[in-house]
C-alpha positions as CSV (number, residue, x, y, z in Angstrom):
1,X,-103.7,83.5,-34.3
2,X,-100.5,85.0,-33.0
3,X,-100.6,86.8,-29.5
4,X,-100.7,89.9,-28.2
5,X,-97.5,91.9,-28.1
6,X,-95.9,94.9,-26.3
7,X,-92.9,96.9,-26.4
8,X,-92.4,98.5,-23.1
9,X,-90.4,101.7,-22.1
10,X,-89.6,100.2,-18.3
11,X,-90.5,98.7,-15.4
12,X,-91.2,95.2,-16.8
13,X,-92.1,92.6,-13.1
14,X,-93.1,96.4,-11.7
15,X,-96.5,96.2,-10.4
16,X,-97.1,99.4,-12.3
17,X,-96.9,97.4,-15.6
18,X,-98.9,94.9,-14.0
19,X,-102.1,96.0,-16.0
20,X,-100.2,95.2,-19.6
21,X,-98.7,91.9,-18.5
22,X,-102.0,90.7,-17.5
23,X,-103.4,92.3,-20.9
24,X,-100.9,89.9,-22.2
25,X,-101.8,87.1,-21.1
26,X,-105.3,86.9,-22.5
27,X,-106.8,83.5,-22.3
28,X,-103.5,81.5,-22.9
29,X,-102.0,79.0,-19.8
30,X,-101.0,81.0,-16.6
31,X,-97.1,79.6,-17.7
32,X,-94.7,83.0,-17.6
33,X,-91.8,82.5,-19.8
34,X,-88.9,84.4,-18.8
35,X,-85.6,85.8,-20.3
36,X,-83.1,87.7,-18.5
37,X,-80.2,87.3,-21.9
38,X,-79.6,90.8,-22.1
39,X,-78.5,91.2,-18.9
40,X,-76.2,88.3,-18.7
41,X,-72.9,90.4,-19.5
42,X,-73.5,92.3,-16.1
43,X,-73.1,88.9,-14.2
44,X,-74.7,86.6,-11.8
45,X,-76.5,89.4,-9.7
46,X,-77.9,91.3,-12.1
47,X,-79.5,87.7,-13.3
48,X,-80.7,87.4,-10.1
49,X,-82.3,90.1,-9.5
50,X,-84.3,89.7,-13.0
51,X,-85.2,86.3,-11.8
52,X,-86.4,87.5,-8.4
53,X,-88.5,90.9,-10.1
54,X,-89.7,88.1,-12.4
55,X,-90.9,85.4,-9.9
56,X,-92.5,88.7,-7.8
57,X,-94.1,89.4,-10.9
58,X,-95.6,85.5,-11.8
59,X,-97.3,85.5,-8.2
60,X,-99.1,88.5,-8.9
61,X,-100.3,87.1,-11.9
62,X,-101.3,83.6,-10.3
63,X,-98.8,82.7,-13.0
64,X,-95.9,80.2,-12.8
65,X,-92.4,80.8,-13.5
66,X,-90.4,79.8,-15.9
67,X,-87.0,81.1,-16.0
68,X,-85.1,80.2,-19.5
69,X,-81.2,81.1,-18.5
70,X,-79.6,81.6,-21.9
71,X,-76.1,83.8,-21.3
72,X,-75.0,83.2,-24.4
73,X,-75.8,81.5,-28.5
74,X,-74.8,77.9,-27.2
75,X,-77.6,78.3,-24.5
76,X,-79.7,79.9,-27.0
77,X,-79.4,76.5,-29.4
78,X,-79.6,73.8,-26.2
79,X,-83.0,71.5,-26.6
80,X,-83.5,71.7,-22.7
81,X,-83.8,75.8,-22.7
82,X,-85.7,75.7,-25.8
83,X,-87.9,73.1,-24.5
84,X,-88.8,75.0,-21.7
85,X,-90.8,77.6,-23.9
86,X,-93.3,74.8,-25.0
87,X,-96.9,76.0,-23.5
88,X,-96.3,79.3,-22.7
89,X,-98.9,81.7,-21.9
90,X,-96.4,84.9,-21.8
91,X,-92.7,85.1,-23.0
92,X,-91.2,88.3,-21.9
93,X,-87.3,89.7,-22.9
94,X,-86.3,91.7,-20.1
95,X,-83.7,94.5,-20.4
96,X,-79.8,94.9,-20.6
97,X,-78.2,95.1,-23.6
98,X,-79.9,95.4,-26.7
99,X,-77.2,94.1,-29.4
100,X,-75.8,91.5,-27.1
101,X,-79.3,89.9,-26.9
102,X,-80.4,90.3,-30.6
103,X,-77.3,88.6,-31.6
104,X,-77.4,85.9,-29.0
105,X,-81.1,84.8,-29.7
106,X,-81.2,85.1,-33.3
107,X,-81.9,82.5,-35.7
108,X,-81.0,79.7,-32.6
109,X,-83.5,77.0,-31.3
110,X,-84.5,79.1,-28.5
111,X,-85.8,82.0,-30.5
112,X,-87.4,79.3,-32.9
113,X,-89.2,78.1,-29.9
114,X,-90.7,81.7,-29.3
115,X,-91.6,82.8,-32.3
116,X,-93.4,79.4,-32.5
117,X,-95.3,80.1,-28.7
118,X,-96.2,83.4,-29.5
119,X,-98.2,82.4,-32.9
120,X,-99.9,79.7,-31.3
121,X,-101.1,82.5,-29.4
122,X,-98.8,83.2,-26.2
123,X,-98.2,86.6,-25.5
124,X,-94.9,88.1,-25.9
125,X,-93.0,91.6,-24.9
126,X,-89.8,92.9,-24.8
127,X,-89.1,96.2,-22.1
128,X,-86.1,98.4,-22.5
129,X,-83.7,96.1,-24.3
130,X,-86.2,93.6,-24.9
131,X,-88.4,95.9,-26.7
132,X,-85.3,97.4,-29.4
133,X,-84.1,93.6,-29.9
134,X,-87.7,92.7,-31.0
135,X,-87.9,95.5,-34.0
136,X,-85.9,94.7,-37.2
137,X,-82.9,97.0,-36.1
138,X,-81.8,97.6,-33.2
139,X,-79.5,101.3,-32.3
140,X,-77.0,101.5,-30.3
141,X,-78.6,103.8,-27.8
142,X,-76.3,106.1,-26.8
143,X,-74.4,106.3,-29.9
144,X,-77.2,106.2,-33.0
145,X,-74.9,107.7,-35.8
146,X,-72.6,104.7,-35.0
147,X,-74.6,102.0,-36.5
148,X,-76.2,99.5,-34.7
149,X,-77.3,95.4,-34.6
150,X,-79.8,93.3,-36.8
151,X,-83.1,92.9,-34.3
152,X,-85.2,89.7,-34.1
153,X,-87.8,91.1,-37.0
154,X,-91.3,91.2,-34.9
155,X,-91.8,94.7,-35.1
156,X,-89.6,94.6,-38.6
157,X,-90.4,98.3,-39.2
158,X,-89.8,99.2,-35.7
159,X,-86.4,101.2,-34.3
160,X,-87.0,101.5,-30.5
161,X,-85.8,104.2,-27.8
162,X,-87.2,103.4,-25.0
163,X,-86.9,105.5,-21.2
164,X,-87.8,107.9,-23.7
165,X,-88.7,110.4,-21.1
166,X,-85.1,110.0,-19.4
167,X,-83.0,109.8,-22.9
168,X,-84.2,112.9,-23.9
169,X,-83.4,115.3,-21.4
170,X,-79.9,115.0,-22.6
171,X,-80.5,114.4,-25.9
172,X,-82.2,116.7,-28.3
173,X,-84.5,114.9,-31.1
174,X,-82.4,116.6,-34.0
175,X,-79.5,114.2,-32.7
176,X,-82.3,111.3,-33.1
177,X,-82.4,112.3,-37.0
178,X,-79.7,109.6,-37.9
179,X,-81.7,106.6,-37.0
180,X,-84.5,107.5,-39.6
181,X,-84.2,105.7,-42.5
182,X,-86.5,104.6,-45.4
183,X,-89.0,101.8,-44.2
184,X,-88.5,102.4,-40.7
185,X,-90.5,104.1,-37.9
186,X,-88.5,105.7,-35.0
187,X,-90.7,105.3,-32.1
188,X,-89.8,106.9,-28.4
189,X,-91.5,105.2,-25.3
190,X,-91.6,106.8,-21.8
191,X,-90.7,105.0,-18.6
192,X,-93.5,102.9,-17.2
193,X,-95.3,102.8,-20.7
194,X,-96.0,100.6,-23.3
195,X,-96.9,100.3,-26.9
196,X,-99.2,97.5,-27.6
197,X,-101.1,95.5,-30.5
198,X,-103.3,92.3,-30.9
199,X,-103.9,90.8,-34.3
200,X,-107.6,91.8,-35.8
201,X,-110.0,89.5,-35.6
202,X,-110.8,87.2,-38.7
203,X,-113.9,89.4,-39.4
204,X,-112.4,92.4,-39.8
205,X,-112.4,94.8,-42.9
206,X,-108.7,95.6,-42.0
207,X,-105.4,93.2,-41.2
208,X,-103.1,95.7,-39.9
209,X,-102.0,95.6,-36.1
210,X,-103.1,98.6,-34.2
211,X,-100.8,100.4,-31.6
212,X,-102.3,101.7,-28.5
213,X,-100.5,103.4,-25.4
214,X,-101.0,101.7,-22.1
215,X,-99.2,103.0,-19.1
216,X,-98.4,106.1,-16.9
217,X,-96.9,108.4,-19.7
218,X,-96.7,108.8,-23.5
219,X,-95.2,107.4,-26.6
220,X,-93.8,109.0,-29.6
221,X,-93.4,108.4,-33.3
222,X,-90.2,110.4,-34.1
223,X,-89.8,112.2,-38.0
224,X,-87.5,114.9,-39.6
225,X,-90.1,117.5,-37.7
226,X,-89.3,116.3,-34.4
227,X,-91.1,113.8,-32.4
228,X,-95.2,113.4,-32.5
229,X,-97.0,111.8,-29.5
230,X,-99.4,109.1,-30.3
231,X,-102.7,109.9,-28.9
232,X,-104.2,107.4,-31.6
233,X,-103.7,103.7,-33.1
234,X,-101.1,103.7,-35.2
235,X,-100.9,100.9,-38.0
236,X,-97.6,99.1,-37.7
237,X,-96.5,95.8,-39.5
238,X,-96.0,92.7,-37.5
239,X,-94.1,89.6,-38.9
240,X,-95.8,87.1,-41.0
């Protein structure tokens, strides 16, 4: 079965998301994948912090590190970084830039190697960045009548905002209207908060992926009427 997944608002390595990494996890190897690709265009100390919040982050979990440092597609199709994702327990894509890291991990060895982690059952998040690269289209999130980037197809309905909470004092939902689109679900997701699923177990009557709120604040599903908070599971496809 595939793992468990989350798309997080913020504060991925925080321990206030602590809860949902270790949700995460599940059964699967203590071995905590991490990619900081998004942030590579900011340089060599915004890649360091990442990697220091990250290894933070693994000792809290009794987890060890794993730090995949792909800046760029000819990192993202090198053996040795894809290699590295072999027996992971939890892969997580940490924020940045959302088009710079859909376009550098798609269709290369390393997100091969992920995709093939998470359905042997590894668990695998994206937060900020990482969660709008993981849904099948990817805005660009200040500008969303502009157009926007091809995601990675996990969440292939999914268009992400996250800091939800923050975006939205400046911008009104009606300016959110463009992103809708036939097929597609326009989900919000506050600061500190994730949206999660699990594949049902083999026994159940339904095979749709559930999506629960975990976290300090809300999530929202966003329509022509404005934006609706999801107090319940929502049913939301997840890549076959």
């Amino acid at each position: 079965m595939p793992g468990r997944i989350a798309l997080v608002g913020s504060g991925e390595y925080l321990p206030v998301m602590q809860p949902v990494e270790e949700w995460l996890f599940a059964d699967q190897p203590r071995v905590y994948v991490q990619l900081a690709t998004a942030a590579a265009p900011e340089g060599q100390s915004s890649l360091d912090h990442w990697h220091s919040l990250g290894r933070a982050a693994a000792d809290r979990l009794d987890a060890r590190q794993v730090v995949v440092d792909v800046r760029d597609r000819s990192d993202a199709d090198d053996p040795r970084w894809a290699d590295l994702i072999t027996g992971a327990g939890l892969v997580y894509l940490s924020g940045g830039n959302p088009n710079f890291l859909a376009n550098t991990l798609r269709g290369t060895l390393v997100w091969s190697a992920i995709e093939e982690a998470w359905r042997q059952g590894a668990g695998l998040a994206g937060c900020s960045a990482g969660a709008m690269a993981l849904g099948g289209y990817v805005p660009h999130f200040r500008h969303p009548r502009s157009g926007g980037t091809e995601g990675l197809g996990v969440v292939p309905q999914a268009r992400v905002l996250p800091h939800f909470d923050r975006y939205t004092r400046w911008t009104p939902d009606m300016a959110l209207r463009p992103l809708l689109a036939e097929g597609s679900v326009v989900l919000g997701i506050d600061e500190d908060t994730a949206l999660v699923a699990e594949q049902p177990p083999p026994q159940s009557r339904s095979s749709a992926w559930e999506w629960t709120v975990r976290g300090r604040q809300s999530a929202y599903r966003i329509t022509h009427d404005g934006r609706q908070r999801i107090d319940a599971p929502i049913a939301l496809a997840v890549k076959e």
